[in-house]
C-alpha positions in Angstrom: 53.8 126.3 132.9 56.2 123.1 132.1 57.2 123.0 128.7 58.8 119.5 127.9 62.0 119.3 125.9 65.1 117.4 125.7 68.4 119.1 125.4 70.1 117.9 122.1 73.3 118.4 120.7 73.4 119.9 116.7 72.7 117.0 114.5 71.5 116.5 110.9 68.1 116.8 109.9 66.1 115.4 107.8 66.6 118.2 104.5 62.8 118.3 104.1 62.8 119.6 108.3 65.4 122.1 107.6 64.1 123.5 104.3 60.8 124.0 106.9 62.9 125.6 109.8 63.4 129.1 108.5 59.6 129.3 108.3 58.9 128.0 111.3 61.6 130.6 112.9 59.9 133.7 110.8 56.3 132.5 112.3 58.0 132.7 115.7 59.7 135.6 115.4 56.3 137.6 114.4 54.7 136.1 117.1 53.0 138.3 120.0 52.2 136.1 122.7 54.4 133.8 124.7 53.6 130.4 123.9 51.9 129.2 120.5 50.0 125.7 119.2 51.0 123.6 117.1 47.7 124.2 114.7 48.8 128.0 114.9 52.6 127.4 113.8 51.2 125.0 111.4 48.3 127.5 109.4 51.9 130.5 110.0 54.0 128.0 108.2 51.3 126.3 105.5 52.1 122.9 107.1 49.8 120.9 108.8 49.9 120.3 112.7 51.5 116.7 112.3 54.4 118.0 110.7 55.4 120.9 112.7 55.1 118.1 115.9 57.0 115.8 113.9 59.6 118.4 113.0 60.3 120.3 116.2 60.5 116.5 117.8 64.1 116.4 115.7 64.7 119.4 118.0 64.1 117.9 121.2 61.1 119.9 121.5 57.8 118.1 122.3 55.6 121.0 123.9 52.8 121.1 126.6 49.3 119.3 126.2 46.3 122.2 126.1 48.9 124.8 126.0 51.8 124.8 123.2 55.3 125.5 122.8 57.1 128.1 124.5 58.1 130.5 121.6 61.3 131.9 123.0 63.2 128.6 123.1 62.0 127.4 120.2 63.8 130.6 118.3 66.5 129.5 120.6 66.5 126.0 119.3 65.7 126.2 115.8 68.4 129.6 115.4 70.9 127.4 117.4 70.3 124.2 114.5 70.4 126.7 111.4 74.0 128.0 112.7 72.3 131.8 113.7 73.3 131.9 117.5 75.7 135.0 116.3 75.8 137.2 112.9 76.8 134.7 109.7 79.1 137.0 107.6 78.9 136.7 103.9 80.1 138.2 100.9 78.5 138.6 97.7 79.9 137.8 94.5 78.9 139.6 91.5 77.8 143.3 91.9 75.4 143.8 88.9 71.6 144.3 89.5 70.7 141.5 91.2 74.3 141.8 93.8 73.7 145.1 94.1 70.3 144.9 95.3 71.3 142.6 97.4 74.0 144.4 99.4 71.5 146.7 99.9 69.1 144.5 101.0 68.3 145.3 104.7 66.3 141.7 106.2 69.5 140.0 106.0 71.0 141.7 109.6 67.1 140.9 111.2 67.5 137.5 110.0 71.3 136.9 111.6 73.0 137.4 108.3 75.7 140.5 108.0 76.7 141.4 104.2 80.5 142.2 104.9 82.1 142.2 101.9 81.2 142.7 97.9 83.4 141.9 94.9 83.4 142.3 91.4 85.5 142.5 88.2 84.2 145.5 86.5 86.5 148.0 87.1 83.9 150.7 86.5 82.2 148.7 89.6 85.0 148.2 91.7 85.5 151.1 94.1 82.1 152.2 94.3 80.0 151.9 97.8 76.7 150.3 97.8 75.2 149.5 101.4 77.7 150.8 103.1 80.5 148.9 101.3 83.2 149.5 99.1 83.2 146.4 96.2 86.1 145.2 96.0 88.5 143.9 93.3 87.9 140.2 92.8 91.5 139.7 92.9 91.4 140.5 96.7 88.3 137.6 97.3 90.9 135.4 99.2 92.7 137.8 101.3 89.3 139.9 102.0 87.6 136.3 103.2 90.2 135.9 105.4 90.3 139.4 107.0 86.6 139.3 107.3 85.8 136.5 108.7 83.7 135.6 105.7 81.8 132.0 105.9 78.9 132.3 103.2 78.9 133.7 99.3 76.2 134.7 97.6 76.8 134.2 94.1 75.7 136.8 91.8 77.8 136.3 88.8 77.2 135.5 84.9 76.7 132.3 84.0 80.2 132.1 82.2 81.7 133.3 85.6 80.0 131.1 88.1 82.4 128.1 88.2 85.6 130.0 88.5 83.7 132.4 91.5 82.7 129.1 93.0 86.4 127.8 92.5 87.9 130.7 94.5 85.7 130.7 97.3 86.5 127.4 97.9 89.9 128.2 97.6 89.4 131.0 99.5 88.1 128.5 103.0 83.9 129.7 102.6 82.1 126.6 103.5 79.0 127.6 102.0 77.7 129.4 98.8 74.3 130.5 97.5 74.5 130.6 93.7 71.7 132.8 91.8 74.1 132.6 88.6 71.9 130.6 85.6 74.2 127.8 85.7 75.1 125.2 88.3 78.1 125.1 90.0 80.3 122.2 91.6 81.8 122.2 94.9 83.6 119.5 97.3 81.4 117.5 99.2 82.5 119.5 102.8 81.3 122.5 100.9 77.4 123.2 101.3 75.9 124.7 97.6 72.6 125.8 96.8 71.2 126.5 93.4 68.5 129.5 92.8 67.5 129.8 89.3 65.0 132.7 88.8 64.2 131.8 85.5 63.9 128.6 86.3 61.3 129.4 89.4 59.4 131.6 86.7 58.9 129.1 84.2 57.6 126.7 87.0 55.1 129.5 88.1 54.1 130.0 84.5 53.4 126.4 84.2 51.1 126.9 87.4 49.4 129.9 85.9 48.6 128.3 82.9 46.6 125.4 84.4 45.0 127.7 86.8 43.6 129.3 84.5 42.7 126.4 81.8 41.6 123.7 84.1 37.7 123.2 84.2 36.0 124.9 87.1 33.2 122.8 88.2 31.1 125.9 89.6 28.6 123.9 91.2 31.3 122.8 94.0 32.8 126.4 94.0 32.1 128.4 96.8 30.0 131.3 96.2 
């Protein structure tokens, strides 16, 4: 079998082709047989087929007419663009429901991700182990970072807290943070942040279910 690819170097991709990537890498991962179409990675993914080609072509993957893409380098390719080639360490900020959930969260490891540190300010918090972990004092962020190797947060804070928990793990050398606090958080430019707002994402769904379930159904074109 001759699978065509080109051998890239790590470049920047188009946002909308990363935010696709992980996807595209969990489709992989489940799959059972050694190569796979581009219709099938597509219907895994909810993309269609021209976008997966379109996509993976960023990677220097192009595939083989009538039979697919080899499945084993492209988890090669795509973990080797999103930074996963070894374990990511990360520490999570904020050990309240949602952190502590979180450290005990166990589809981070499978996934190239090891939780290696937990911090908090509650002192009835601090000291305790969840996941294996003691949760540190948030006193000791900078000097734990640093002993651990740490290169991602997770922010799990209040939203009072968020901007001085972002402040220190910038201070602290983490390039990248993950903030579920309800309030955005700024960060330099060399200093990758994402924003997930649960209530946000609910409000958005309940906006979905409402017209679902308002909008006129035109029952002859309904199947069944």
């Amino acid at each position: 079998m001759r699978v065509l690819f080109a051998d890239v170097s790590l470049s920047r991709l188009p946002e909308a082709t990363v935010a696709r990537l992980p996807v595209y890498l969990r489709v992989l991962t489940d799959a059972t047989e050694a190569t796979i179409s581009s219709d099938n990675l597509a219907a895994g993914a909810g993309v269609n087929a021209a976008q997966v080609r379109k996509d993976l072509s960023h990677l220097g993957s192009y595939g083989t007419r009538g039979v697919g893409y080899d499945v084993s380098y492209l988890v090669r390719q795509i973990s080797r663009q999103l930074g996963l080639s070894s374990d990511r360490r990360v520490a999570i900020v904020g050990v309240g429901n949602l952190g502590h959930a979180l450290v005990r969260y166990g589809g981070f490891n499978a996934r190239g991700f090891r939780v290696v540190a937990a911090f908090d300010v509650d002192p009835r918090t601090v000291g305790q182990q969840v996941g294996g972990l003691v949760v540190e004092p948030f006193e000791r962020l900078a000097e734990v970072v640093e002993e651990k190797g740490v290169e991602l947060a997770l922010l799990t804070t209040p939203a009072s807290a968020a901007q001085a928990a972002a402040d220190a793990l910038v201070e602290a050398g983490v390039g990248s943070i993950l903030n579920f606090a309800p309030a955005r958080v700024a960060a330099p430019p060399r200093v990758a942040v994402r924003q997930v707002d649960l209530g946000v994402e609910l409000q958005i769904l309940s906006y979905y279910g409402t017209q679902a379930s308002t909008d006129p159904v035109d029952l002859d074109a309904a199947p069944g």
